[in-house]
C-alpha positions as CSV (number, residue, x, y, z in Angstrom):
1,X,169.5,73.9,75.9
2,X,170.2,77.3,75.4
3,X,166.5,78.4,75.6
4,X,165.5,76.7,78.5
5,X,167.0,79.7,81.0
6,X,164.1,81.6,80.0
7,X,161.7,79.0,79.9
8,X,158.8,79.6,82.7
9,X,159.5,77.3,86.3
10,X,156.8,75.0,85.3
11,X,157.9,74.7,81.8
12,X,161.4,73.8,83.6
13,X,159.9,71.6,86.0
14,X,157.6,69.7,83.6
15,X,160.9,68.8,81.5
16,X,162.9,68.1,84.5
17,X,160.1,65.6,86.5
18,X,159.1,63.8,83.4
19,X,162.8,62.9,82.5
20,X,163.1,65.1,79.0
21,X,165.9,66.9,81.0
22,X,168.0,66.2,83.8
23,X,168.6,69.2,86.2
24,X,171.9,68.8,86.3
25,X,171.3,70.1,82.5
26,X,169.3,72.7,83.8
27,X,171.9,73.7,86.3
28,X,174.5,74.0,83.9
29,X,172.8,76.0,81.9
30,X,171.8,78.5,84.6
31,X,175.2,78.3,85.5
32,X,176.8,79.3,82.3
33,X,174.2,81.9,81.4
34,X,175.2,83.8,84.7
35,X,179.0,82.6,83.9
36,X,178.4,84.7,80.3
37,X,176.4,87.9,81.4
38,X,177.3,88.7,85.2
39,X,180.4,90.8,84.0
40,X,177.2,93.1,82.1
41,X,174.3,92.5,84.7
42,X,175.7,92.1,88.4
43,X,173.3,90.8,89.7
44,X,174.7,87.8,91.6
45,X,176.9,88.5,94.7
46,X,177.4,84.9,95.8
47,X,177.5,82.2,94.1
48,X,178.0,78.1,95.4
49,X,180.8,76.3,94.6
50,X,180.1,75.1,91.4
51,X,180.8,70.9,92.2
52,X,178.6,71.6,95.1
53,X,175.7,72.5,92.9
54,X,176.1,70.2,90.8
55,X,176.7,67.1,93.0
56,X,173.0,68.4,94.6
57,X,171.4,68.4,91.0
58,X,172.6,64.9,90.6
59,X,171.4,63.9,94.3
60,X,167.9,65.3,93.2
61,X,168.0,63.4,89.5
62,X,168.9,60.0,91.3
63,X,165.5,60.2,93.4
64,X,163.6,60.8,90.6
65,X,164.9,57.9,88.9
66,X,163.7,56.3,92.3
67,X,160.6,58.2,92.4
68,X,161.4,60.0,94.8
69,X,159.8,63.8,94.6
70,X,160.3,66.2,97.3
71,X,157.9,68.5,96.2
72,X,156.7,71.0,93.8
73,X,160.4,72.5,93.3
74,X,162.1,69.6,92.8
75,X,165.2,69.9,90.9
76,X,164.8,73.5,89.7
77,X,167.5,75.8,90.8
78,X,167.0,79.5,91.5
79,X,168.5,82.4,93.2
80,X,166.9,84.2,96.4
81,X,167.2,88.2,97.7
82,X,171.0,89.3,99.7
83,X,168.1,89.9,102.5
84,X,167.5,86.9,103.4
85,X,170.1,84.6,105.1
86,X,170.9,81.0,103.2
87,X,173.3,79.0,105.1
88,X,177.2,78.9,103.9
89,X,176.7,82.1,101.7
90,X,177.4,85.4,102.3
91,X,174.4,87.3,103.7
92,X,175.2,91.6,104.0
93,X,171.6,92.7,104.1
94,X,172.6,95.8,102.4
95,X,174.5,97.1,105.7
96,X,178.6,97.8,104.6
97,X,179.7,95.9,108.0
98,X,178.6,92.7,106.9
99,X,179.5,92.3,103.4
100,X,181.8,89.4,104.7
101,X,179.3,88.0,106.8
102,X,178.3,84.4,106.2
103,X,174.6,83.0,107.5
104,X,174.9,80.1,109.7
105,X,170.8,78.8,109.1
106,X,168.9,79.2,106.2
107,X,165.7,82.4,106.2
108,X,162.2,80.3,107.1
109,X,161.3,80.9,103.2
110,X,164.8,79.3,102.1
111,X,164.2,76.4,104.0
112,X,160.7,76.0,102.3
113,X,162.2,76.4,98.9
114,X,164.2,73.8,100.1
115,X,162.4,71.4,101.5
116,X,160.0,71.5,98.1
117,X,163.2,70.6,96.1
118,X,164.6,73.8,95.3
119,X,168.4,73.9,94.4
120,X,169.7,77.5,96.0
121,X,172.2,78.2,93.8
122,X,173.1,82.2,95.2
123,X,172.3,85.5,96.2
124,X,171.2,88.6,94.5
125,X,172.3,92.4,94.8
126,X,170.5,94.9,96.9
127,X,171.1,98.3,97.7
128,X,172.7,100.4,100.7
129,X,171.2,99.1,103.4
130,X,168.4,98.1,100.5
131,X,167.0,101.8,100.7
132,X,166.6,102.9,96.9
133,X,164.9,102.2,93.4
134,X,168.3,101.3,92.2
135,X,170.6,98.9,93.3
136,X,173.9,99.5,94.2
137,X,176.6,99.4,96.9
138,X,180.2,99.6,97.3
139,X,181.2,96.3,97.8
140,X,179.2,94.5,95.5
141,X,178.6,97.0,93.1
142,X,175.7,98.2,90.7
143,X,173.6,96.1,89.2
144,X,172.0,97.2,85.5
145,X,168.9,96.4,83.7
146,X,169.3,93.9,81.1
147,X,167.8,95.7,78.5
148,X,170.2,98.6,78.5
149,X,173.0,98.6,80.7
150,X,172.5,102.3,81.0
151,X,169.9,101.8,83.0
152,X,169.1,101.0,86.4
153,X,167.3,97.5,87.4
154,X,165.2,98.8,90.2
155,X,165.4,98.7,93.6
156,X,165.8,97.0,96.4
157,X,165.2,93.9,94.7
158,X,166.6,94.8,91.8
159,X,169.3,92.1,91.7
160,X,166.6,89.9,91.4
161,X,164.7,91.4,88.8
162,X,167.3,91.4,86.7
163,X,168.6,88.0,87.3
164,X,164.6,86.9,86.1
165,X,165.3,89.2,83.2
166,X,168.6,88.1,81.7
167,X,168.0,84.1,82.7
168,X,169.9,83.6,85.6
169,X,167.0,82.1,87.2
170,X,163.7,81.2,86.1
171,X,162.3,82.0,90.3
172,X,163.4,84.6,92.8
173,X,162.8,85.8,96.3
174,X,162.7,89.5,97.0
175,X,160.8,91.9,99.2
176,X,158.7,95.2,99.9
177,X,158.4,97.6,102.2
178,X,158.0,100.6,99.8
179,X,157.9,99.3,96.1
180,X,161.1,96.8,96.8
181,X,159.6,94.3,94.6
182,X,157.2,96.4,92.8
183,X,159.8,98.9,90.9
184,X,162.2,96.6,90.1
185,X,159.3,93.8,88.4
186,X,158.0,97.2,86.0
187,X,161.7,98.3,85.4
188,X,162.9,95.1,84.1
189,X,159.6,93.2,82.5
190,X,158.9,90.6,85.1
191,X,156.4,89.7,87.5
192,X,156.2,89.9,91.7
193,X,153.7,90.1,94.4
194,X,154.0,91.7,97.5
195,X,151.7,89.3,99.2
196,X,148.8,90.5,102.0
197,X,151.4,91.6,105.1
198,X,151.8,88.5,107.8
199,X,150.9,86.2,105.1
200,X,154.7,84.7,104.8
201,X,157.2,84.8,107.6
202,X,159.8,87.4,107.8
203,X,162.2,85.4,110.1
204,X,165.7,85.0,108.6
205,X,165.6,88.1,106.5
206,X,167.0,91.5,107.6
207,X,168.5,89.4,110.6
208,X,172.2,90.9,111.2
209,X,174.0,88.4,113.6
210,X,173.5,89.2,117.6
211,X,170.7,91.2,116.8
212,X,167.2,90.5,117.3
213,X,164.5,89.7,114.5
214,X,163.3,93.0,112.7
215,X,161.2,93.5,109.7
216,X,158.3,92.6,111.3
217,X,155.8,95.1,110.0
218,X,155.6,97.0,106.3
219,X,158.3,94.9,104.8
220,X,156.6,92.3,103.2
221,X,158.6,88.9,101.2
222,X,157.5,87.7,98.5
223,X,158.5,86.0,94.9
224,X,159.6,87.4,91.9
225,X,159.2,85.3,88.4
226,X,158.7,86.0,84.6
227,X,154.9,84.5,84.5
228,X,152.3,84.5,86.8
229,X,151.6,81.0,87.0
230,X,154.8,80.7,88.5
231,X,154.0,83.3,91.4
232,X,151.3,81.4,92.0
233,X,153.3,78.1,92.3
234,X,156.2,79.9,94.6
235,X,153.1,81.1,97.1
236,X,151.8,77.8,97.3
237,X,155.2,76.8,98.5
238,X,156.2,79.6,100.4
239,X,152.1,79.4,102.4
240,X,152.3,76.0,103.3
241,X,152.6,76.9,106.7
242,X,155.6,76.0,109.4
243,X,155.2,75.0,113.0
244,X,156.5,78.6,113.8
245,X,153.7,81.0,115.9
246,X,153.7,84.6,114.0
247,X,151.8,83.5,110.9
248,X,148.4,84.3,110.4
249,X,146.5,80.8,109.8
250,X,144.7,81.7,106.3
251,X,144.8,79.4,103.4
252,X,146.5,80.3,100.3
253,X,143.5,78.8,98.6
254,X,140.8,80.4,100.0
255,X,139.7,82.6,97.4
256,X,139.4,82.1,93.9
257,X,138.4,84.2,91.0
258,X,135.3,82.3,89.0
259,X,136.3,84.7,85.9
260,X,133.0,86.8,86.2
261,X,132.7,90.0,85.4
262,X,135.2,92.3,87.4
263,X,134.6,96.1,89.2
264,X,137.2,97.7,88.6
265,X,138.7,101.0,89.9
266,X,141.7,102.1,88.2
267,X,144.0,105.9,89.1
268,X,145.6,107.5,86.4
269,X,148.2,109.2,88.6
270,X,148.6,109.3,93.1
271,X,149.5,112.5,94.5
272,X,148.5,114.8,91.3
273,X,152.3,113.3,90.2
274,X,153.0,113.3,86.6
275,X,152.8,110.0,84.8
276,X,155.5,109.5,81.8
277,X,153.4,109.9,78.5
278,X,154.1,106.8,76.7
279,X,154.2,104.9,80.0
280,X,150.4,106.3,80.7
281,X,149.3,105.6,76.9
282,X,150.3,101.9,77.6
283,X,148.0,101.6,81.0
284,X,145.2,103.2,78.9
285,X,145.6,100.7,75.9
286,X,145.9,98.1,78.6
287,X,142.6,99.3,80.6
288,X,140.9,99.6,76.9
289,X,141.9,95.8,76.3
290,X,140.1,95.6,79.6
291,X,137.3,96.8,79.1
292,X,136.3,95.6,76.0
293,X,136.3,92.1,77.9
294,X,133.5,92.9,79.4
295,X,134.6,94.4,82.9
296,X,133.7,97.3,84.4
297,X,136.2,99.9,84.7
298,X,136.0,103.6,86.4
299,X,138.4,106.3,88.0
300,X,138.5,105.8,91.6
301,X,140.6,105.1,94.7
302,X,140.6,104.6,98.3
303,X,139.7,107.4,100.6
304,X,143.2,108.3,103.2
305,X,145.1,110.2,104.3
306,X,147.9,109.9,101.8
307,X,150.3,111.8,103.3
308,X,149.6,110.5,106.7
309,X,149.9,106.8,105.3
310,X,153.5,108.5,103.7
311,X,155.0,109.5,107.3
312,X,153.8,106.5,109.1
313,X,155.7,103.7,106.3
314,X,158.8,106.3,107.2
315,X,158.2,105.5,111.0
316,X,158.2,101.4,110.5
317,X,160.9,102.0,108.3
318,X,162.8,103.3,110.9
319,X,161.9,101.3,113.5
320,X,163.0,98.3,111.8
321,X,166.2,100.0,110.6
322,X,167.2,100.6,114.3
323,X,166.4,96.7,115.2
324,X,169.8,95.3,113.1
325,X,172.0,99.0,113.4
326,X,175.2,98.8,114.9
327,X,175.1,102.1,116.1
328,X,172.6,103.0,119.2
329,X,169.3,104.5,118.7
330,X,170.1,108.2,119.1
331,X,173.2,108.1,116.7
332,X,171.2,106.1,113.9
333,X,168.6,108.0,114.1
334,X,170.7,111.3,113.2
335,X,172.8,109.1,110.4
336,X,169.6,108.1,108.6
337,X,167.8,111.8,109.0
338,X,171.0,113.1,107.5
339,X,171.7,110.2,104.9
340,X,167.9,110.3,103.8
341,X,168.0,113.6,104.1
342,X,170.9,114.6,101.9
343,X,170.5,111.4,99.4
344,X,167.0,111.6,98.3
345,X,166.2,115.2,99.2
346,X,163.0,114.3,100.8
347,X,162.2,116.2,104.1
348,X,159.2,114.3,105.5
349,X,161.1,110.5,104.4
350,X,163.5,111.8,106.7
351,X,161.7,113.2,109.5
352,X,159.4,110.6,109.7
353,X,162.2,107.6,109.4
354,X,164.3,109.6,112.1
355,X,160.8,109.6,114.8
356,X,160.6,105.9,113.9
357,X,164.1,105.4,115.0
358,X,163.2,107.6,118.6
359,X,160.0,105.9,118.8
360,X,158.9,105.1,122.8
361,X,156.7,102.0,123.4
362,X,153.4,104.6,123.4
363,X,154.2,106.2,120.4
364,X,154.6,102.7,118.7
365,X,151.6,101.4,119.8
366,X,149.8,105.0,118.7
367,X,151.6,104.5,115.0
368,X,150.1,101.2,114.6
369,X,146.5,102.2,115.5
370,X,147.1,104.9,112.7
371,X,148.4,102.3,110.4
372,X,145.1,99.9,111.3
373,X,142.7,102.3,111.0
374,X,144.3,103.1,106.9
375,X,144.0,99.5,106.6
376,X,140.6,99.4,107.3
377,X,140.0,101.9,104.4
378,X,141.3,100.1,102.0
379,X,139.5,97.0,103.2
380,X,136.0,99.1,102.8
381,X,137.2,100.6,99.2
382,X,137.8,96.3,98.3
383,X,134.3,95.8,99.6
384,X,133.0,98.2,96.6
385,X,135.7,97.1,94.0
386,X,137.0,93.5,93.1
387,X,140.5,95.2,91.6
388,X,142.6,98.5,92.0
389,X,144.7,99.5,89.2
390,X,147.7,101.9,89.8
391,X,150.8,103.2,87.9
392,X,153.4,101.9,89.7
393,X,155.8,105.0,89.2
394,X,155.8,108.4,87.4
395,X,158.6,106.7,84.9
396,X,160.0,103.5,83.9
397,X,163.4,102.6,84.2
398,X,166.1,105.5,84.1
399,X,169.7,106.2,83.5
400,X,172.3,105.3,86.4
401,X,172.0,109.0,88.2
402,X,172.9,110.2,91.7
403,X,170.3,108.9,93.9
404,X,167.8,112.2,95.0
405,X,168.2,113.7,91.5
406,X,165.0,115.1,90.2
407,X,163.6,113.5,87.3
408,X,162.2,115.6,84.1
409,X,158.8,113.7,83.3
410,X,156.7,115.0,80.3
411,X,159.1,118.5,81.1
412,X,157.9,118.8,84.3
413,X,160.1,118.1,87.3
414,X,159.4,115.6,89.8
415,X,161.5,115.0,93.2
416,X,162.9,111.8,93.3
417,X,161.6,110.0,95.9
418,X,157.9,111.1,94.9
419,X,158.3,109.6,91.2
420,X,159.1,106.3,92.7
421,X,157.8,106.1,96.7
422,X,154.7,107.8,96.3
423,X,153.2,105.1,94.5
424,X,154.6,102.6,96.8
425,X,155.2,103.9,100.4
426,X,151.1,104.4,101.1
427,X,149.9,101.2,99.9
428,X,152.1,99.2,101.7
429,X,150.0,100.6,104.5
430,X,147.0,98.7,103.8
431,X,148.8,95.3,104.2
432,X,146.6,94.0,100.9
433,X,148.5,92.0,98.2
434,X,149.6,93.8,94.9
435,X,150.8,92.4,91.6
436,X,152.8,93.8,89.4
437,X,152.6,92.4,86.0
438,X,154.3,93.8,82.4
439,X,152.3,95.4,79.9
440,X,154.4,96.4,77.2
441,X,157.3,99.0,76.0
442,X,157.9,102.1,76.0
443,X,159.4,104.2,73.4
444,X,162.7,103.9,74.4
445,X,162.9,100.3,74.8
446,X,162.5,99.2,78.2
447,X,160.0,97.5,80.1
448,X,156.6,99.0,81.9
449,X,154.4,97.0,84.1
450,X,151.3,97.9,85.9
451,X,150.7,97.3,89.8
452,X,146.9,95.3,90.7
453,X,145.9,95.5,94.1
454,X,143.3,93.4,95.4
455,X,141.3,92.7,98.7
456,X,143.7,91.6,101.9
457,X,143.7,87.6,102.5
458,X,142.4,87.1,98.8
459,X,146.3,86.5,97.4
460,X,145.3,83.5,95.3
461,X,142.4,85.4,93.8
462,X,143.8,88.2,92.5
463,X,147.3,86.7,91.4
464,X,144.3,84.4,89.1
465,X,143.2,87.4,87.2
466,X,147.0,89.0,86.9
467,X,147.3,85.8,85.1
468,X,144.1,86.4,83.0
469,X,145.4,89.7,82.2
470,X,148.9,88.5,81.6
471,X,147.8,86.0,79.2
472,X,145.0,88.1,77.6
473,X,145.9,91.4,77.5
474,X,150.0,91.6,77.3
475,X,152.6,90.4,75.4
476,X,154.0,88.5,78.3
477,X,157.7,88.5,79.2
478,X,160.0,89.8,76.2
479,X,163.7,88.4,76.2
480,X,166.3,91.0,76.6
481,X,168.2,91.4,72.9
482,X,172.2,91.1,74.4
């Protein structure tokens, strides 16, 4: 039983619905896994009552014994994002104020997780008001990567990544607005989608109590897993759509790869950045596997306005931000100038996050013409390519540090926010989907992943051939040695 936490979701489920295991087994093992390694990890910060749990996993074994499925999930426990809100635990959202706060109702995506069997058994960590590629805060603490301690998990879903990584779960729900899923799926060796934007519904997450619904644009849920296959199962739960109005009717299976030959355009670096040697010398052996399958593979990448598509993420950003603060807009906006400012040393993050707090109705409405109009030239760079193949930071994972310290990559210095957000904050722009998927190791131990972007509205599609990749061209998900 031991194994099983790091068994795959369908692996779990095919044991649990043919009666080989019960998942009150499973449970317990999940359970006891997190009860061994939470002290090292931290990535849980609320857990169920344990009896609770337990009398659930026996509620869902009894109806199988009748028959009785409720869907896809049925009987498989898993953990989901501090973002988003599950009734009787506490949600904080990354804000200090509520780190006692307890959700009444469960997020929109919680409920689907539920209502397809799923056994919510806690939360998992996020960052300060879940700005940063690490995760840490001072109430619940940091959370580290599971293969080194040392080093960080990711951020902002890093709690989640590392649950995935160290077996606490075998399924996870985390989100994006600039490389939230992304970052933490390549630090810690697991797999995630940031799915094309208004695909899943955003209600329930972010939401502070007495305040009204933010997140609404850039930030982007989505699930987190160890295998592809089981991102493809969590979106065909989390798609089925609700009688709720803000989701755009397109069907999850829509699109389809057919496994022909792929055009592919791939970028060694964004922004000129520096690339970490043996991290870049991975992607190439990974691109030569490629190739050598018969796809067609050449440098390339959409034509924007980077640095405009930089300053108008910031603007959402803030925007949102100022939706749930408890302060009012002017003093916000000067806390998060200053604490972006001072934090991660990054002058146009700053400016542009601070103008999205102070943003009038015109200027809103000006910002999201901008942000269409980027869109649309990622939509005509997917009419010429079937696949976009991107670093998905200048590093992997790195040593707990102060967040805004510079890193050293290849002995060149690289500001902290640009190693990391660069490759993230832009291409949340286009509202496409992106996969991340993990290719390998680098020299000092830890896991490296690679993001795939694809064309927006073709979700199923392109998480078909990160599978195809996954399963032909890496090693797969390695278990952390503890």
């Amino acid at each position: 039983m031991e194994s099983i936490v790091f068994k795959s979701a369908i692996e779990i489920l095919s044991l649990i619905h043919s009666g080989k295991v019960s998942s009150k087994e499973v449970l317990q093992a999940f359970l006891e896994q997190i009860e061994k390694y939470q002290p090292k990890i931290n990535a849980i910060t609320d857990l169920k009552d344990r009896e609770v749990l337990l009398q659930e996993a026996e509620q869902k074994d009894q109806m199988l014994k009748k028959g009785e499925l409720m869907g896809p999930l049925h009987g498989l426990p898993m953990t989901v994002k501090d973002a988003f809100n599950v009734k009787g635990l506490i949600s904080s959202l990354g804000i200090p104020s509520l780190r006692k706060n307890v959700a009444k109702e469960d997020a929109v995506l919680v409920q689907k997780l539920r209502n397809a069997g799923a056994i919510i058994m806690g939360k998992t960590n996020l960052p300060l008001f879940s700005i940063d590629w690490q995760t840490t805060n001072s109430w619940f603490g940091q959370t580290n990567n599971p293969y080194n301690t040392e080093y960080v998990a990711g951020g902002s879903s890093g709690g989640s990544a590392a649950a995935l990584a160290m077996g606490f779960t075998p399924l996870e729900l985390g989100s994006d607005a600039g490389g939230s899923i992304r970052v933490p799926a390549h630090f810690c060796g697991v797999c995630g989608i940031r799915p094309t934007e208004q695909t899943l519904s955003n209600r329930g997450q972010f939401l502070a109590p007495g305040k009204p619904q933010g997140q609404r644009q850039i930030t982007v849920a989505g699930p987190m897993a160890r295998t592809v296959d089981d991102l493809i199962l969590a979106m065909s739960v989390l798609t089925q759509q609700p009688e709720i109005s803000e989701i755009y009717p397109v069907d999850f299976n829509r699109s389809g790869w057919d496994k022909s030959p792929l055009k592919i355009a791939y970028s060694k670096t964004m922004y000129g950045l520096e690339v970490q040697d043996d991290y870049q010398d991975l992607i190439s052996n990974f691109l030569t596997k490629i190739k050598s399958a018969g796809h067609s593979i050449q440098e390339d990448q959409p034509e924007y306005d980077a640095d405009l598509a930089y300053r108008i993420n910031g603007r959402f950003m803030g925007f949102e931000v100022s939706s749930g603060s408890p302060m009012p807009p002017f003093i916000t906006g000067i806390f998060m100038f200053l604490f972006l400012l001072i934090k991660y040393r990054d002058i146009h993050w700053a400016r542009s996050t601070y103008r999205g707090i102070r943003m009038s109705p015109n200027m809103h409405l000006r910002t999201a013409e901008v942000k269409e109009k980027i869109g649309d030239q990622f939509i005509d760079f997917f009419n010429h390519y079937d696949l976009w193949i991107t670093p998905v930071a200048s590093i992997t994972a790195f040593k707990h540090q102060k967040a805004g310290k510079p890193f050293l990559v290849n002995g060149k210095k690289v500001a902290y926010a640009d190693a990391l957000g660069r490759f993230n904050f832009d291409t949340s722009i286009g509202g496409h989907p992106v996969v991340v998927i993990p290719i390998g190791m680098s020299k000092n131990g830890l896991p490296a992943g690679i993001s795939l972007h694809g064309r927006k509205w073709e979700d199923k599609k392109l998480l078909e051939i990160a599978k195809e990749f996954q399963e032909q061209f890496t090693n797969g998900f390695i278990i952390p040695e503890m």
